[in-house]
N, C-alpha and C positions, 0 to 999 in steps of 0.2 A: 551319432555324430550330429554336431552343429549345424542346421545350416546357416548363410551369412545372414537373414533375414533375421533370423531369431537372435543371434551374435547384436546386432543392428541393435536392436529392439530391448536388449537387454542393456546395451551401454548405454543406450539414449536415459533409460529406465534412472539408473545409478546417477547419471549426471543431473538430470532435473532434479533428482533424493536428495544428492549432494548439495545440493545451488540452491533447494527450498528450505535447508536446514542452515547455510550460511548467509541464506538473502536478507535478513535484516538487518546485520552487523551489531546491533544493541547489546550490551552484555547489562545482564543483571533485568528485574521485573520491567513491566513499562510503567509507566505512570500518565498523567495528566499535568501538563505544565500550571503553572498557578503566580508567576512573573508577571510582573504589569506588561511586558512587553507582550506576551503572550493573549494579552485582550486584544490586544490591535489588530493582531491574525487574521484571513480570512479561514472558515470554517469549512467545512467538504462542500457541502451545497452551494456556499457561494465563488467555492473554488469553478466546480461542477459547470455552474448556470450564472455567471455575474451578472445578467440582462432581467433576472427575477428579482419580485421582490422580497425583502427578508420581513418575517413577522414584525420588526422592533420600526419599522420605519411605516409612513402612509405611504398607498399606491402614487406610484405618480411622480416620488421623490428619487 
C-alpha cells in the first residue's frame, strides 16, 4: 500500500511533467524573429545586466 508521502511525491511528479510539456504555449518550431522591429529588442544580457556594457557601444556610453 501507498503511503501518503509517496501519493504526495508522485502527484507533485505528474503535475510539474504536465506544466513542463504545456509551459511554452508555442505550437509549431520556434524560430528567430527577423522584423525590424525585432532589432530594437533588448537581448538576454542586456535584459539580465542593463548597467553593463554591450560590445557595439564605447565604455562610458
Amino acid at each position: 500500500m501507498l503511503r501518503a508521502s509517496q501519493i504526495l511525491i508522485r502527484t507533485f511528479v505528474l503535475a510539474a511533467s504536465t506544466a513542463a510539456l504545456w509551459g511554452c504555449g508555442q505550437r509549431g518550431p520556434l524560430y528567430l524573429p527577423t522584423d525590424p522591429a525585432a532589432a530594437q529588442r533588448a537581448t538576454l544580457p542586456e535584459t539580465l545586466n542593463p548597467m553593463a556594457d554591450t560590445p557595439g557601444k564605447p565604455a562610458g556610453q
